[in-house]
C-alpha positions in Angstrom: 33.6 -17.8 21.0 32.4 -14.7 19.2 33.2 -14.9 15.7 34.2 -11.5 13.4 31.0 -12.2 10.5 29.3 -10.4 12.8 31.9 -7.0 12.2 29.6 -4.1 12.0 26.4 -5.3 13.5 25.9 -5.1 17.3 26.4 -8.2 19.1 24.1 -9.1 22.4 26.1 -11.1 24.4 25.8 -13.2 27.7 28.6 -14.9 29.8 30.9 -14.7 26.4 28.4 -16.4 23.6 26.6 -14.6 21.0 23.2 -14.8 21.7 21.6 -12.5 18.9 22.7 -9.9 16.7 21.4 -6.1 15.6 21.5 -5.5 12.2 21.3 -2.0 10.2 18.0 -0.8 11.3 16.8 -3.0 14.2 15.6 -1.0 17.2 15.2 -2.1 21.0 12.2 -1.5 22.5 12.8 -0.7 25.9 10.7 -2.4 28.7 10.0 0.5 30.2 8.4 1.9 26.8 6.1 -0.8 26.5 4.8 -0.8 30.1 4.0 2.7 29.8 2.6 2.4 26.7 0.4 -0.5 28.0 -0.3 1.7 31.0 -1.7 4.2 28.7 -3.4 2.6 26.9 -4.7 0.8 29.8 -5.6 4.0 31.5 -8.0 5.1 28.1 -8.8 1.8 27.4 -12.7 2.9 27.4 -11.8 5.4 24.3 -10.8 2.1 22.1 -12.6 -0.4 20.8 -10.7 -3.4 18.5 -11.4 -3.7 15.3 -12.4 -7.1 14.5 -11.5 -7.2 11.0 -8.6 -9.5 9.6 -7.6 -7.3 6.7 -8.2 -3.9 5.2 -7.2 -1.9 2.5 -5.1 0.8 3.0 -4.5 4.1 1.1 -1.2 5.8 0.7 -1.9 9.4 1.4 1.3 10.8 0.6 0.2 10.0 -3.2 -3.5 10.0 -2.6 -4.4 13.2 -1.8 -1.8 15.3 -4.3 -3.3 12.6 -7.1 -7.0 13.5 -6.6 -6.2 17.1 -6.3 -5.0 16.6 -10.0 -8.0 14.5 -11.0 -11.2 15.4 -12.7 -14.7 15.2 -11.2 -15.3 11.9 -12.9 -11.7 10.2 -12.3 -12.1 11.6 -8.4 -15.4 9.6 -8.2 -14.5 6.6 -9.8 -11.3 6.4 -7.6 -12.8 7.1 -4.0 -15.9 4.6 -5.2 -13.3 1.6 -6.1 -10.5 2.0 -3.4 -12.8 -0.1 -1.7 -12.6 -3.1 -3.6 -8.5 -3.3 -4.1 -7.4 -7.1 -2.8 -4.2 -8.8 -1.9 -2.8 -8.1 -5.8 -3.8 -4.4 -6.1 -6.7 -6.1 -8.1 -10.4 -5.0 -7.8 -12.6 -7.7 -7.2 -15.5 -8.2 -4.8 -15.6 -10.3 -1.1 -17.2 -13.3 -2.9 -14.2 -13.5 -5.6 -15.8 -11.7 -8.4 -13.8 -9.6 -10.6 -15.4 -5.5 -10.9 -16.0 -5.3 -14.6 -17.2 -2.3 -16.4 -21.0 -2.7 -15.3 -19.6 -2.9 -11.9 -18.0 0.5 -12.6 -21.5 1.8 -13.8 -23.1 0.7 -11.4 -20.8 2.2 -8.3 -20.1 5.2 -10.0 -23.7 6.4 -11.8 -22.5 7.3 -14.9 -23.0 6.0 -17.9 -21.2 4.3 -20.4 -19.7 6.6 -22.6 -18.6 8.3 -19.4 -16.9 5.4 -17.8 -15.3 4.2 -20.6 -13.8 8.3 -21.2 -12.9 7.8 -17.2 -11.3 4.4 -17.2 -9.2 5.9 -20.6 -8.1 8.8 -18.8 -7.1 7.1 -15.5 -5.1 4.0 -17.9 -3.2 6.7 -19.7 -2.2 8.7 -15.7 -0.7 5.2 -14.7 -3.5 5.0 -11.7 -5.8 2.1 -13.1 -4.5 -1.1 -15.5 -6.2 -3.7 -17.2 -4.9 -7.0 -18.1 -6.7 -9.7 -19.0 -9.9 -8.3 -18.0 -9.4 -7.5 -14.7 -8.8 -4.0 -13.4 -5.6 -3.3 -11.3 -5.3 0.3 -9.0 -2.0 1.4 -8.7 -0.3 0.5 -5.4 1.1 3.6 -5.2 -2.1 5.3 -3.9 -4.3 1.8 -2.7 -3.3 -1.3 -1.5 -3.7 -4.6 0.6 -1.5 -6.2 2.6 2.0 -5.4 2.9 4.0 -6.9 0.2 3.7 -5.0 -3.5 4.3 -7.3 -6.0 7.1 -6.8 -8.9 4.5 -7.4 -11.6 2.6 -4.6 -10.5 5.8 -2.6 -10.3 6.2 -3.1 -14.2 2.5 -2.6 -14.8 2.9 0.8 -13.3 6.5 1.5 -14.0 5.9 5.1 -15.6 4.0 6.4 -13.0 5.3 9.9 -11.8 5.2 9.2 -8.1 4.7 12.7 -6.3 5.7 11.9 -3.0 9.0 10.9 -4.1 9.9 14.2 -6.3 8.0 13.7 -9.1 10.2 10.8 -10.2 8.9 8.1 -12.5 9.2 4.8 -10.3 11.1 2.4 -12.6 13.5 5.2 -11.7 13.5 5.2 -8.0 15.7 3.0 -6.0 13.6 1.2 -4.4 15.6 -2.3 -4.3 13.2 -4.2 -6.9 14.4 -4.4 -10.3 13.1 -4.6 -14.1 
């Protein structure tokens, strides 16, 4: 017997019995979509090759690219040269665990420290780089890994202006996580 919790959502049914149910925002994919896009790819499958990697960082570039067009020479730099080493918690550290610390910095960017330390001031007080507790954090808004953000970070970075949402700071956007 079908049971009215389900008012609203699509119901699948078969010979009278629910069998699954489509919520807001589920999608069918139609058989005949994925057989032609195996087919296709099939067909160009010597244009491909699979990346063997588990995980990767991504980069947002919505906010990237308006972000760096703001940026100065120095904070450009220093942000293309780190992106690289954001891990699971927005957090820069290298593959064998080790957190990037100011030499790090030097060292990846070429610049000394006068410069860096001017750099990592100007990119603190822009909302685009945190520190906390001696480890350096990159705004998830324009780097990240994985695909869950978490609400720490949110807080860390809450009066970011986020340009590819109007200019809006995000503790202000509704967004679904809350201070």
């Amino acid at each position: 017997m079908i049971d009215n919790k389900y008012e609203g959502n699509r119901l699948i049914v078969q010979d009278g019995e629910c069998v699954d149910v489509l919520y807001d925002g589920d999608k069918i994919l139609r058989k005949n979509s994925s057989d032609s896009f195996k087919k296709r790819f099939a067909d160009n499958i010597d244009t491909f090759e699979m990346h063997q990697k588990e995980s990767f960082g991504k980069i947002n570039p919505e906010e990237y690219n308006p972000v760096m067009r703001e940026l100065s020479k120095n904070e450009r730099s220093f942000l293309a040269m780190v992106v690289g080493y954001v891990n699971y918690s927005s957090c820069l550290q290298f593959t064998n665990g080790k957190y990037v610390d100011i030499n790090h910095f030097q060292e990846l960017t070429n610049t000394s420290r006068t410069e860096m330390y001017t750099t990592l001031s100007s990119l603190k007080k822009k909302h685009i780089l945190k520190e906390c507790d001696g480890k350096y954090f990159i705004n998830p808004w324009l780097a990240y890994k994985g695909n869950i953000i978490n609400k720490v970070l949110k807080t860390m970075f809450q009066d970011y202006i986020v340009h590819s949402r109007g200019n809006v700071e995000w503790k202000k956007l509704n967004d679904g996580i809350k201070f």
